[in-house]
C-alpha positions, 0 to 999 in steps of 0.5 A: 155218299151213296155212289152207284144209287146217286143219292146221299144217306143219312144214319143216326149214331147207332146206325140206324137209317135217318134220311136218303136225298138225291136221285140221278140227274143234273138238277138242283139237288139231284146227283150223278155218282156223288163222291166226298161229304163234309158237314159244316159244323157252324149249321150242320150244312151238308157239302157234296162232290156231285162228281158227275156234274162236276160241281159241289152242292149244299144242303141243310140238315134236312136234305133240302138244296141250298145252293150249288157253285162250280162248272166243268172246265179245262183249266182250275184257274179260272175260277169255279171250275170244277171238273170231278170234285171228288174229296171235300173239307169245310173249315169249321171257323168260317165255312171255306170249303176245300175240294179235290178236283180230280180231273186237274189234280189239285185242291181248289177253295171257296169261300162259303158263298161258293166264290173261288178264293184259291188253289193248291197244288205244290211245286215239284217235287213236292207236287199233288200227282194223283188227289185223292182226299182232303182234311183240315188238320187242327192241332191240339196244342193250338186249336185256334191257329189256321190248320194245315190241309192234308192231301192224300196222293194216291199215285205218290202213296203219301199224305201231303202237308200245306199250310193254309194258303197251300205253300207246302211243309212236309209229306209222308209215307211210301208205298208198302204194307208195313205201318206207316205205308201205304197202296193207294191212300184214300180219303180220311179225317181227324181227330180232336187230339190232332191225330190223323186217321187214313184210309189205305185203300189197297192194303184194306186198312 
């Protein structure tokens, strides 16, 4: 996402400019500062955090709006209440989507349709302070099981694990510069043989 310039750009694998789409406003398809993008691997679908408007919006591989679901509000619990989504994940088994909501620090779901279906938050101790990015985390040795989400807590300076339906299973990390810590973690995302790749935002790595 192209932040400042309110619009999503595309790049083939050699990095070669594809396609631009967004300008800046509050119509279908338009943006105020788009943050997270996600691709939904079932349609090659593309799935933005248009942060400003407080919603999340779907376009085909081509740029063209498909549709748009969630609306500012005071609490996540109401249902498609969105309030500055910032990082999102789309399951790639039946399209759940999972959004950071920054504004209410938590993680909602919704289904491909654009319902809500849940949120995630923990309980403390283990409770989300400061979201920052999501991922679904597959595992190798089981790529058909439900993955866990990850979420990056950028005020805890750790990564936190919930199975699928958000009950919490572990965390890691502190903050620090050795390995394995972190300042301020970011967004990040997965790879085939279940490693996880982390963005260390203030240790610039």
């Amino acid at each position: 996402s192209d932040w400042l310039n309110h619009r999503v750009q595309l790049f083939d694998p050699d990095g070669t400019f594809s396609l631009s789409f967004g300008t800046e406003g509050n119509e279908d398809g338009q943006f105020v500062s788009p943050t997270g993008v996600a691709v939904d691997e079932r349609n090659g679908n593309i799935v933005v955090c248009d942060k400003g408007n407080s919603r999340v919006q779907v376009f085909d591989h081509q740029g063209k709006h498909l549709k748009s679901f969630g609306s500012p509000s005071s609490s996540p619990l109401e249902g498609q209440n969105l309030k500055a989504p910032n990082g999102v994940a789309v399951d790639p088994r039946q399209g759940n989507v999972f959004v950071t909501d920054a504004a209410h620090q938590v993680v909602q779901v919704f289904d491909e349709h654009g319902t809500f279906l849940r949120t995630i938050s923990g309980e403390i101790p283990n409770k989300i302070s400061e979201v920052g990015g999501v991922a679904l985390w597959f595992t190798a040795s089981d790529p058909s099981a439900d993955p866990e989400v990850v979420v990056t807590d950028r005020l805890a300076h750790a990564v936190l694990v919930f199975d699928y339906q958000g009950s919490f299973l572990r965390s890691f990390g502190d903050k620090g510069k050795d390995n394995g810590f972190f300042d301020n973690p970011q967004g990040f995302s997965t790879f085939s043989d279940g490693r996880l790749l982390v963005c260390d935002r203030f240790n610039n790595r």
